[in-house]
SEFIZA-3560 file (N, C-alpha, C; in Angstrom, 3 decimals):
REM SEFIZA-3560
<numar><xx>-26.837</xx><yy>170.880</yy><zz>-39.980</zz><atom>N</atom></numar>
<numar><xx>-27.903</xx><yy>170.890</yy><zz>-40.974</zz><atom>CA</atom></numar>
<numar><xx>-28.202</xx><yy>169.460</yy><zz>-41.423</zz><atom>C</atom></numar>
<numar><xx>-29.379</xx><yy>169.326</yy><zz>-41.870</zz><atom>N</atom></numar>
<numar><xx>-29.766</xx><yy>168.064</yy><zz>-42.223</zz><atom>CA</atom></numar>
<numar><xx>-29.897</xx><yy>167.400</yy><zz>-44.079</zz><atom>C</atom></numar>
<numar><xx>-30.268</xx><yy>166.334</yy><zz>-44.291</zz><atom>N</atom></numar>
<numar><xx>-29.406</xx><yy>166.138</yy><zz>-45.344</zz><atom>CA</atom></numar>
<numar><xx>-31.298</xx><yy>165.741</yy><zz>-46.174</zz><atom>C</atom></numar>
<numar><xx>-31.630</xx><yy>166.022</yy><zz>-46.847</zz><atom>N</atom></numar>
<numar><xx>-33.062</xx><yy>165.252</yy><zz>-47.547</zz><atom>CA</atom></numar>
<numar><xx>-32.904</xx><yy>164.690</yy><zz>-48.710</zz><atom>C</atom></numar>
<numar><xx>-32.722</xx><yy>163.292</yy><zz>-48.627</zz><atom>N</atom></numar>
<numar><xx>-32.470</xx><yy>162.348</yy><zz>-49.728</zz><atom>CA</atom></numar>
<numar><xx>-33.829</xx><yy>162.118</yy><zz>-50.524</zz><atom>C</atom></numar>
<numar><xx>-33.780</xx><yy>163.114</yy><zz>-52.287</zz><atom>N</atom></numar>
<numar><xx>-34.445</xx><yy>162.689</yy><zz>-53.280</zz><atom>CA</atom></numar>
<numar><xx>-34.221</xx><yy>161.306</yy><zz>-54.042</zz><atom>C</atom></numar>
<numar><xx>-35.926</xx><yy>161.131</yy><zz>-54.143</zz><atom>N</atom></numar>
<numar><xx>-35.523</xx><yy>159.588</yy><zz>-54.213</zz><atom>CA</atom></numar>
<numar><xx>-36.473</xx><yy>159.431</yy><zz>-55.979</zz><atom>C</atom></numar>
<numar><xx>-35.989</xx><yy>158.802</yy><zz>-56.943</zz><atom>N</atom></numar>
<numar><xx>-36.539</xx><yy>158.634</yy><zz>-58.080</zz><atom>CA</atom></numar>
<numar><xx>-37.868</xx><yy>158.052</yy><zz>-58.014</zz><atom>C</atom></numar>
<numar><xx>-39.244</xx><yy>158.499</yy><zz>-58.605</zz><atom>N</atom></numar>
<numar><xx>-39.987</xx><yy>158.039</yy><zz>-58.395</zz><atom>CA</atom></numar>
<numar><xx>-40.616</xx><yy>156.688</yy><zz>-59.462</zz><atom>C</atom></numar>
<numar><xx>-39.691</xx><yy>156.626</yy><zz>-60.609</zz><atom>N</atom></numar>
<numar><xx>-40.177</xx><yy>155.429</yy><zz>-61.351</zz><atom>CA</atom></numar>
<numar><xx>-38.779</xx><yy>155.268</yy><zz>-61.781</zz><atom>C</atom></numar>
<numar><xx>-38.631</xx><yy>153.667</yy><zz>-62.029</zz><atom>N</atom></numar>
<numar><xx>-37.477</xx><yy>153.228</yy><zz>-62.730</zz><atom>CA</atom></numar>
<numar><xx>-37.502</xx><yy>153.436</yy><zz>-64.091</zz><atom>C</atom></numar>
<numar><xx>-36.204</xx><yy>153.874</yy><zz>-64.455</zz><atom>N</atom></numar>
<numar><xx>-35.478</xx><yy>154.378</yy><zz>-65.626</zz><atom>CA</atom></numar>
<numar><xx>-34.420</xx><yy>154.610</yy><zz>-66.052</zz><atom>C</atom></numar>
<numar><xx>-34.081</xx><yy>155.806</yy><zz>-66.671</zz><atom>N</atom></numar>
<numar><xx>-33.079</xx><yy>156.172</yy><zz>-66.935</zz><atom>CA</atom></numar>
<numar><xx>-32.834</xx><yy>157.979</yy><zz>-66.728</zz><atom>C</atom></numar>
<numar><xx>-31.718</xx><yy>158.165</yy><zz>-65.821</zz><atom>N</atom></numar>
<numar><xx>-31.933</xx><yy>159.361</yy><zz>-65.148</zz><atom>CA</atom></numar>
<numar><xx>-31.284</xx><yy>160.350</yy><zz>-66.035</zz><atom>C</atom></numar>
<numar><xx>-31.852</xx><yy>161.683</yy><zz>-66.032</zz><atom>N</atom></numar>
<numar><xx>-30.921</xx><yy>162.621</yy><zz>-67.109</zz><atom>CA</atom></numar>
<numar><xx>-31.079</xx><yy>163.876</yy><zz>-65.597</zz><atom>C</atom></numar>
<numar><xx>-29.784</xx><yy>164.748</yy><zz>-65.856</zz><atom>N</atom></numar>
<numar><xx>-29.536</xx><yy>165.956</yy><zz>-64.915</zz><atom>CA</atom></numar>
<numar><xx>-29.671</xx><yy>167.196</yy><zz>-65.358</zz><atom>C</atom></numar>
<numar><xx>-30.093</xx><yy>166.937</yy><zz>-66.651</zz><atom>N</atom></numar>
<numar><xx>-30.796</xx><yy>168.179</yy><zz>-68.192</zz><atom>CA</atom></numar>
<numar><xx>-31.911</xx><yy>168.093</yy><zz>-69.105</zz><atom>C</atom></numar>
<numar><xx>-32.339</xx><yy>168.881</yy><zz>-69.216</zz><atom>N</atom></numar>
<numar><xx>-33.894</xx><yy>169.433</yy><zz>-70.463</zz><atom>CA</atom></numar>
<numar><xx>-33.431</xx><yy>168.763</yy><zz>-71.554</zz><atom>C</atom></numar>
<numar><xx>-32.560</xx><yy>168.725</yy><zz>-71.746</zz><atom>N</atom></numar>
<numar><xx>-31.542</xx><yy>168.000</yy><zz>-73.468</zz><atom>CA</atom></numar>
<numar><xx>-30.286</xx><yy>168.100</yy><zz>-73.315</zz><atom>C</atom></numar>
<numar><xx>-29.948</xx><yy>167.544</yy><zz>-74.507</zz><atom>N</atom></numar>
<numar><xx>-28.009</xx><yy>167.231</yy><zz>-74.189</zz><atom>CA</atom></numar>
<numar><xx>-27.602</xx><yy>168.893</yy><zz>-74.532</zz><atom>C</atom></numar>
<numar><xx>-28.240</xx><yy>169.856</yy><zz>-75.115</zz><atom>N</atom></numar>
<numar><xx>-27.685</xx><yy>171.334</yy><zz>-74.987</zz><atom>CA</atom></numar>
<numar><xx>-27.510</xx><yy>171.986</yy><zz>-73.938</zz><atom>C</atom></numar>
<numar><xx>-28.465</xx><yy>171.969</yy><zz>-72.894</zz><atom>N</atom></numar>
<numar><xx>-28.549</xx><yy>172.517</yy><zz>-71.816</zz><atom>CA</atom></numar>
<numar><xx>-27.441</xx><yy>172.199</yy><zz>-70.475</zz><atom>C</atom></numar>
<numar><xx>-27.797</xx><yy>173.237</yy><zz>-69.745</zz><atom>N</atom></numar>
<numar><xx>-26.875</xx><yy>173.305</yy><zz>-68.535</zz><atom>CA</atom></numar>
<numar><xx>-27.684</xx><yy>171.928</yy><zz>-67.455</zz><atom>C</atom></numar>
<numar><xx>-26.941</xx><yy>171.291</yy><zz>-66.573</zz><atom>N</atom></numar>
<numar><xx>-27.875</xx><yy>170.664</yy><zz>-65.603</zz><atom>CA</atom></numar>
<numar><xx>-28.856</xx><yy>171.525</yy><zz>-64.618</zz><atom>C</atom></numar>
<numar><xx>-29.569</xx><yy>170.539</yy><zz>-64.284</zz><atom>N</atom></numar>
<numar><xx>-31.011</xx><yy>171.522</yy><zz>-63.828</zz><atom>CA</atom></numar>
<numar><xx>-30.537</xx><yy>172.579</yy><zz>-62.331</zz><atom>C</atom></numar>
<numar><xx>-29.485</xx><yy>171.499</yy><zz>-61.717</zz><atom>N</atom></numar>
<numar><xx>-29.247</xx><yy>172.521</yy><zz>-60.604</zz><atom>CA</atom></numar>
<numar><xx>-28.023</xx><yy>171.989</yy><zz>-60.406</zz><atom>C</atom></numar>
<numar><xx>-26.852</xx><yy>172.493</yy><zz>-59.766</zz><atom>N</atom></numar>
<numar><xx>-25.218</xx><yy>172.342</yy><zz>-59.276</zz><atom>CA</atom></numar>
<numar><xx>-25.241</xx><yy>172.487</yy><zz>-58.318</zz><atom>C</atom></numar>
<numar><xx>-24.436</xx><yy>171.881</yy><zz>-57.351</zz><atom>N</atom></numar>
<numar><xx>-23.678</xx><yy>172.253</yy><zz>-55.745</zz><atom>CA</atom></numar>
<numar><xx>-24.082</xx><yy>173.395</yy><zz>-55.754</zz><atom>C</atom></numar>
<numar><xx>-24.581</xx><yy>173.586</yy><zz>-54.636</zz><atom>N</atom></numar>
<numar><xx>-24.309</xx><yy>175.052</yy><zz>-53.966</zz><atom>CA</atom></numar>
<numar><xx>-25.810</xx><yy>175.891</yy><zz>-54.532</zz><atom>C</atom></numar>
<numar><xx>-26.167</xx><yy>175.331</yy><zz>-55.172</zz><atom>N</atom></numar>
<numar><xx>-27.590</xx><yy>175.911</yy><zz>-56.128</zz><atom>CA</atom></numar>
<numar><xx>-28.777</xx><yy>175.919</yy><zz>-54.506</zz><atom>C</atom></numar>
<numar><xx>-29.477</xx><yy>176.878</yy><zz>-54.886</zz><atom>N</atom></numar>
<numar><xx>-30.830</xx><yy>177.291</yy><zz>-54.227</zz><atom>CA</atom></numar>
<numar><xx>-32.081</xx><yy>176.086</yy><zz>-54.679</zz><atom>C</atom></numar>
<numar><xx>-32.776</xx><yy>175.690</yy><zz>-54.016</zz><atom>N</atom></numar>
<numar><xx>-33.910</xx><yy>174.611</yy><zz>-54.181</zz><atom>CA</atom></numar>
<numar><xx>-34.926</xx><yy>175.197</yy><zz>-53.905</zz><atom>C</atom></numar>
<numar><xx>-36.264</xx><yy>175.682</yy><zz>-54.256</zz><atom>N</atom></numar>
<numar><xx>-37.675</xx><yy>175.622</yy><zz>-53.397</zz><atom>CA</atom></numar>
<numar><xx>-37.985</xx><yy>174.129</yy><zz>-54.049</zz><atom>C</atom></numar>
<numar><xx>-39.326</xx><yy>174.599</yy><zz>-53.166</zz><atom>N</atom></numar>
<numar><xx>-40.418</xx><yy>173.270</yy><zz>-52.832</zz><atom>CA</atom></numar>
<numar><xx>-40.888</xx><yy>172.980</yy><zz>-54.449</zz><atom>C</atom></numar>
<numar><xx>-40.929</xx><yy>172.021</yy><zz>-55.241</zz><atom>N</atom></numar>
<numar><xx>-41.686</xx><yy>171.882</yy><zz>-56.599</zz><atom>CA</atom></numar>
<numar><xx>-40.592</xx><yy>171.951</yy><zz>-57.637</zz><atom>C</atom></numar>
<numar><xx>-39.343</xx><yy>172.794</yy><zz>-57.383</zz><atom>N</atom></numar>
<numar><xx>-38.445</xx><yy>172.906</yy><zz>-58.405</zz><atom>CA</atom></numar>
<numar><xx>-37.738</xx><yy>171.144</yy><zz>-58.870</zz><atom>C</atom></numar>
<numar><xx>-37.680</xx><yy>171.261</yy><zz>-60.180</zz><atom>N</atom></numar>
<numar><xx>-37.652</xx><yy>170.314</yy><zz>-61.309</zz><atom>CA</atom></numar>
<numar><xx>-36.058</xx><yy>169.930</yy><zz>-61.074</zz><atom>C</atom></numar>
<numar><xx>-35.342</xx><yy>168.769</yy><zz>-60.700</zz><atom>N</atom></numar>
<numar><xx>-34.171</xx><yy>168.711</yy><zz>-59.927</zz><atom>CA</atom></numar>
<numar><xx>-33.243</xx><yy>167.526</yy><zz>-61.286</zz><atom>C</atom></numar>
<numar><xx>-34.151</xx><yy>166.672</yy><zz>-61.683</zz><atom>N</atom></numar>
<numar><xx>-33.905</xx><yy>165.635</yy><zz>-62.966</zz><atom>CA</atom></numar>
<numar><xx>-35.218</xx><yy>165.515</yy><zz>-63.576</zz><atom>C</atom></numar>
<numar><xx>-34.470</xx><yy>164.316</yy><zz>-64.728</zz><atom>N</atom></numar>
<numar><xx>-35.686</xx><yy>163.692</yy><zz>-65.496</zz><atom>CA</atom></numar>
<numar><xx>-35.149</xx><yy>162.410</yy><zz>-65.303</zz><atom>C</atom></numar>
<numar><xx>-36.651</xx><yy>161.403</yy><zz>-65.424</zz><atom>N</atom></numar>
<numar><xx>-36.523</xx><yy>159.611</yy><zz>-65.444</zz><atom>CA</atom></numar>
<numar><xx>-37.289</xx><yy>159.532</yy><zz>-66.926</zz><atom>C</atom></numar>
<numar><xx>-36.385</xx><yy>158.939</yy><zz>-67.587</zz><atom>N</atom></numar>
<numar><xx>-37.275</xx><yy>158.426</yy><zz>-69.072</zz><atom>CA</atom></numar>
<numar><xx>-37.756</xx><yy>157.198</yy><zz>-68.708</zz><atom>C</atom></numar>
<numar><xx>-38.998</xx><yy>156.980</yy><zz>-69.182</zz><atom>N</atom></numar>
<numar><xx>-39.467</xx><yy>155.433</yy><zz>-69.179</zz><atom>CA</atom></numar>
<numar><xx>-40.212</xx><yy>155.491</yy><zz>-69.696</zz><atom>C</atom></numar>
<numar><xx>-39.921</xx><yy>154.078</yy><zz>-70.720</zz><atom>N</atom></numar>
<numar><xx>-40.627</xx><yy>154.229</yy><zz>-72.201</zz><atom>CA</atom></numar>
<numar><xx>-40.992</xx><yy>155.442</yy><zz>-73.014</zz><atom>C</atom></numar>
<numar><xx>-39.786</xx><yy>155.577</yy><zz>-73.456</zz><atom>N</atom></numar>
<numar><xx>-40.131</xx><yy>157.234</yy><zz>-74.085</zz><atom>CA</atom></numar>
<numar><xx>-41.198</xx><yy>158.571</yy><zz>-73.724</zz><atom>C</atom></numar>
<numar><xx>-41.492</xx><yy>158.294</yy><zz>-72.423</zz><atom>N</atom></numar>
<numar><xx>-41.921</xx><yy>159.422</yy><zz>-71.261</zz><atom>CA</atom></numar>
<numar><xx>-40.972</xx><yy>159.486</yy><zz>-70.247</zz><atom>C</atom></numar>
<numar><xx>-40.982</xx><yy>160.852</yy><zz>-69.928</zz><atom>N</atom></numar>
<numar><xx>-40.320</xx><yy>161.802</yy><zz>-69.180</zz><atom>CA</atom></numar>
<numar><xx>-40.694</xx><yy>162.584</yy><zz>-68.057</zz><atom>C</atom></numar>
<numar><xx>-40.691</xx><yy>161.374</yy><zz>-67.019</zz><atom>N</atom></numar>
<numar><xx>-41.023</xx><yy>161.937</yy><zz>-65.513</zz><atom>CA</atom></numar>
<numar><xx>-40.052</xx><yy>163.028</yy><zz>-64.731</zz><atom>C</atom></numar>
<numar><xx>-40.612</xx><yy>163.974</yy><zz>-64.230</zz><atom>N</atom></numar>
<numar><xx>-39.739</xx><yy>165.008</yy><zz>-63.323</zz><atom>CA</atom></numar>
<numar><xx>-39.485</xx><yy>164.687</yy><zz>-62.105</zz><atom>C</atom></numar>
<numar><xx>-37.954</xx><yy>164.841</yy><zz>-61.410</zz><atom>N</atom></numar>
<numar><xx>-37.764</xx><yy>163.985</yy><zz>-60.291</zz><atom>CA</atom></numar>
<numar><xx>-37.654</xx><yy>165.863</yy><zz>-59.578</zz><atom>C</atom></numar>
<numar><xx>-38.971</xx><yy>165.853</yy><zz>-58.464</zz><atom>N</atom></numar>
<numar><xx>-38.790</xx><yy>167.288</yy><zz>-58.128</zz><atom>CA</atom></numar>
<numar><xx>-38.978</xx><yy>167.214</yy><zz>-56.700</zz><atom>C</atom></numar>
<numar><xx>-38.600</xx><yy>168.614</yy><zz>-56.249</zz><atom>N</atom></numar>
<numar><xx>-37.505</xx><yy>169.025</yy><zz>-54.495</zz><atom>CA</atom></numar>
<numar><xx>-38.836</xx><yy>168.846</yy><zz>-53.676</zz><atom>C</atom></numar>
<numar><xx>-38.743</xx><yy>168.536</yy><zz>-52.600</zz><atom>N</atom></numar>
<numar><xx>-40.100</xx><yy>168.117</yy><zz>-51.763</zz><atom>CA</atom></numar>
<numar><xx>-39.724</xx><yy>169.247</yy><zz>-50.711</zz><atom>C</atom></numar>
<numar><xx>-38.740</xx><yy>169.584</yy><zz>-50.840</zz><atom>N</atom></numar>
<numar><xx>-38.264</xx><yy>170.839</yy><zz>-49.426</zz><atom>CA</atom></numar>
<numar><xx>-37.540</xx><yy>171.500</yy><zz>-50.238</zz><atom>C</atom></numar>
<numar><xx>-37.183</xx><yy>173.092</yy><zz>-49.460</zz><atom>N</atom></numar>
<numar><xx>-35.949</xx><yy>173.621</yy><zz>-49.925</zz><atom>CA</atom></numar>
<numar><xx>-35.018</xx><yy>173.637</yy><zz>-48.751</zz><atom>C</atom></numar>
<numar><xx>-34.025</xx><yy>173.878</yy><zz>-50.057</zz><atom>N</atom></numar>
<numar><xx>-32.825</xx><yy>174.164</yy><zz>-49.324</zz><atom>CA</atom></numar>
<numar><xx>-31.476</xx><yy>174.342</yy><zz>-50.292</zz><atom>C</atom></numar>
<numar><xx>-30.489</xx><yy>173.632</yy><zz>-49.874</zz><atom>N</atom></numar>
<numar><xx>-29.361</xx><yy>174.198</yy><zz>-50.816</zz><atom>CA</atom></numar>
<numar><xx>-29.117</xx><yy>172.950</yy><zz>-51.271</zz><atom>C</atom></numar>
<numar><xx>-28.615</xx><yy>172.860</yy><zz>-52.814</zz><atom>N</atom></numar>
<numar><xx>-28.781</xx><yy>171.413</yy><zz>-54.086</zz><atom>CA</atom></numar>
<numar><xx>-27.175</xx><yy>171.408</yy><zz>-52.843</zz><atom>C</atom></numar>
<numar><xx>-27.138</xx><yy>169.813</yy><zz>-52.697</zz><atom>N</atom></numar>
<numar><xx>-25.067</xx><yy>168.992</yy><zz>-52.681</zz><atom>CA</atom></numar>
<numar><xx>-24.634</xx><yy>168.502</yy><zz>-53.551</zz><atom>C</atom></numar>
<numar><xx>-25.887</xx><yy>167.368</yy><zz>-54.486</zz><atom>N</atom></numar>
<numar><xx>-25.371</xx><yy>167.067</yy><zz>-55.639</zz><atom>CA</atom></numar>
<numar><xx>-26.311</xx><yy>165.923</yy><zz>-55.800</zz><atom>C</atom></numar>
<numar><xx>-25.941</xx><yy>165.411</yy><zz>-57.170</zz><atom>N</atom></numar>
<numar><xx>-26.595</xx><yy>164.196</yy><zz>-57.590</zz><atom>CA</atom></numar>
<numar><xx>-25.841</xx><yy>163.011</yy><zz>-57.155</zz><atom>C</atom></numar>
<numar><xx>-26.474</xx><yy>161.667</yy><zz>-56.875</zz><atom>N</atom></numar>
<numar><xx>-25.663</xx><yy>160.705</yy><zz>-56.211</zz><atom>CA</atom></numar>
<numar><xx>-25.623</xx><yy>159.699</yy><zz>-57.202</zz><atom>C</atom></numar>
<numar><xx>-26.353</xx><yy>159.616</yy><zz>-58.580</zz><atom>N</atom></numar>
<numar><xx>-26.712</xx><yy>159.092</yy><zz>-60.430</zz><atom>CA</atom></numar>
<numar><xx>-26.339</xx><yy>159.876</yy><zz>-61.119</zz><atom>C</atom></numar>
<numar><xx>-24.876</xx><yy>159.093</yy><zz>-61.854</zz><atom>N</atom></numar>
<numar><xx>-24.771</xx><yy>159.858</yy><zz>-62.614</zz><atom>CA</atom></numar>
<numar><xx>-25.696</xx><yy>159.821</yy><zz>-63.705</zz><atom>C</atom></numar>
<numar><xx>-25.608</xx><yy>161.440</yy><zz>-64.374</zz><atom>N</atom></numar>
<numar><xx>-26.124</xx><yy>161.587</yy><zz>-65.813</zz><atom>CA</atom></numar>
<numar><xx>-26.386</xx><yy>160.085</yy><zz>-66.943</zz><atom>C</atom></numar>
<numar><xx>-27.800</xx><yy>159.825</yy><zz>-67.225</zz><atom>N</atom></numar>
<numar><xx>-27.398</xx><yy>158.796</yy><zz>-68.814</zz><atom>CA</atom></numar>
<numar><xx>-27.873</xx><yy>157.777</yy><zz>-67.794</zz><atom>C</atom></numar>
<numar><xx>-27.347</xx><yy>157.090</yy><zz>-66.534</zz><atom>N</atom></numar>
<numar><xx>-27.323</xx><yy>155.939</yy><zz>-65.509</zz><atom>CA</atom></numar>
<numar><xx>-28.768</xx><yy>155.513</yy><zz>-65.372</zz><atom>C</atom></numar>
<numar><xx>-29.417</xx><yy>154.358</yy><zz>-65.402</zz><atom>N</atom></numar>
<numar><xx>-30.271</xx><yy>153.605</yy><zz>-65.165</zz><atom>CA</atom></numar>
<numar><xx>-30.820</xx><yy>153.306</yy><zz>-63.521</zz><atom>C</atom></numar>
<numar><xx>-32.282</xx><yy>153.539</yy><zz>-62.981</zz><atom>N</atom></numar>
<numar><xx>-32.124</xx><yy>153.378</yy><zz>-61.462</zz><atom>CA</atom></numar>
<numar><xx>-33.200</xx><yy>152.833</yy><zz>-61.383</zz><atom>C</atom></numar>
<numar><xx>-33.493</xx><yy>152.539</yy><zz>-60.355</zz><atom>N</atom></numar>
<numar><xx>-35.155</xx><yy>152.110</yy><zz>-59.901</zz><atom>CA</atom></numar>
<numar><xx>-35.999</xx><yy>152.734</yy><zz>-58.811</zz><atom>C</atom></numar>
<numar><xx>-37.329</xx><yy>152.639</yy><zz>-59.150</zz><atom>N</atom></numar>
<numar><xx>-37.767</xx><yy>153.613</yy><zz>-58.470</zz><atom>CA</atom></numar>
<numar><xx>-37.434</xx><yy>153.254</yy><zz>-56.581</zz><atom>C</atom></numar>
<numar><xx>-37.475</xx><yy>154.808</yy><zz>-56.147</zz><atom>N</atom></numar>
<numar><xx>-36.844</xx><yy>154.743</yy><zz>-55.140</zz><atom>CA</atom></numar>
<numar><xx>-35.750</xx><yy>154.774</yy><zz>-55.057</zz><atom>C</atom></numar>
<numar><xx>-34.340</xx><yy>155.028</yy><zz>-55.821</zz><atom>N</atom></numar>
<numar><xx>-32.880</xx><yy>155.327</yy><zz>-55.574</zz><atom>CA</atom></numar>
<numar><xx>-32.885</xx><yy>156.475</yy><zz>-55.335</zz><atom>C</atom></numar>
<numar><xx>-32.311</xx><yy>156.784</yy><zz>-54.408</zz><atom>N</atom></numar>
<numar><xx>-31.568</xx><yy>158.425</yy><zz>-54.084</zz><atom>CA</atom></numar>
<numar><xx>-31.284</xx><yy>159.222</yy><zz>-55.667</zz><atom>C</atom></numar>
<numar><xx>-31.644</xx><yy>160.068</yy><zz>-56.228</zz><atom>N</atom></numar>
<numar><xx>-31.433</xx><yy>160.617</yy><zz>-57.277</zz><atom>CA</atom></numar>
<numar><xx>-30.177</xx><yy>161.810</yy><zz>-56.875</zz><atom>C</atom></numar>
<numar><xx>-30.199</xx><yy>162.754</yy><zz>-55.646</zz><atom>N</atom></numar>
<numar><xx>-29.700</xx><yy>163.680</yy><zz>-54.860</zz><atom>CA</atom></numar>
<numar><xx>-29.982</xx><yy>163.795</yy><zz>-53.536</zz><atom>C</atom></numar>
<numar><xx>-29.439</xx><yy>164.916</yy><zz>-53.107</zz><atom>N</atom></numar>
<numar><xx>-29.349</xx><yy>165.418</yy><zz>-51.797</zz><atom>CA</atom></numar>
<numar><xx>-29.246</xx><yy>166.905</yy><zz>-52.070</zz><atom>C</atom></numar>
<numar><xx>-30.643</xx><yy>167.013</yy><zz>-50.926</zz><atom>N</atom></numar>
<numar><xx>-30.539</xx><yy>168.833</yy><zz>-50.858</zz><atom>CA</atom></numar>
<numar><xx>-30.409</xx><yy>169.101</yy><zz>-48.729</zz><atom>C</atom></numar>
<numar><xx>-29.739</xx><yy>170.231</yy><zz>-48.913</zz><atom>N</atom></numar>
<numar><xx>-29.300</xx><yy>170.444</yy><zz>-47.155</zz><atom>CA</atom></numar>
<numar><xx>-30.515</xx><yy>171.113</yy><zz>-46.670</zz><atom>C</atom></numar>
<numar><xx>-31.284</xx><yy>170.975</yy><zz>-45.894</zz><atom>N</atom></numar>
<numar><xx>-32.638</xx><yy>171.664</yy><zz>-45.214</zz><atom>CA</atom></numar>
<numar><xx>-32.225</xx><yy>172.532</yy><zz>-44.223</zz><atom>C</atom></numar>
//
């Protein structure tokens, strides 16, 4: 199986949740379609959605939670 590296589309600061209450958006082993909402990038107090371009099955995030990136870092990996 093949590996599809999500890549952040603006530099920021990456979150893996809706808010610090919530569960992360998806875990290992989690189901992906096409459009589903995978992180968030804050920049400048806006909140871009880093979302699945394929499905397949979530492996994980490769940023951690809170971590700072630029656009274009691998955010995750989903298996196609």
């Amino acid at each position: 199986m093949a590996k599809k590296q999500i890549e952040a589309p603006v530099p920021g600061v990456l979150f893996h949740k809706p808010d610090p209450e919530s569960a992360a958006f998806k875990k290992s082993g989690d189901q992906v379609a096409v459009g589903d909402t995978l992180a968030l990038v804050e920049l400048m107090k806006s909140f871009m959605p880093v979302q699945a371009e394929v499905a397949g099955t979530f492996k994980g995030y490769l940023i951690d939670d809170g971590e700072n990136l630029e656009a274009g870092d691998t955010v995750c990996e989903i298996e196609v």
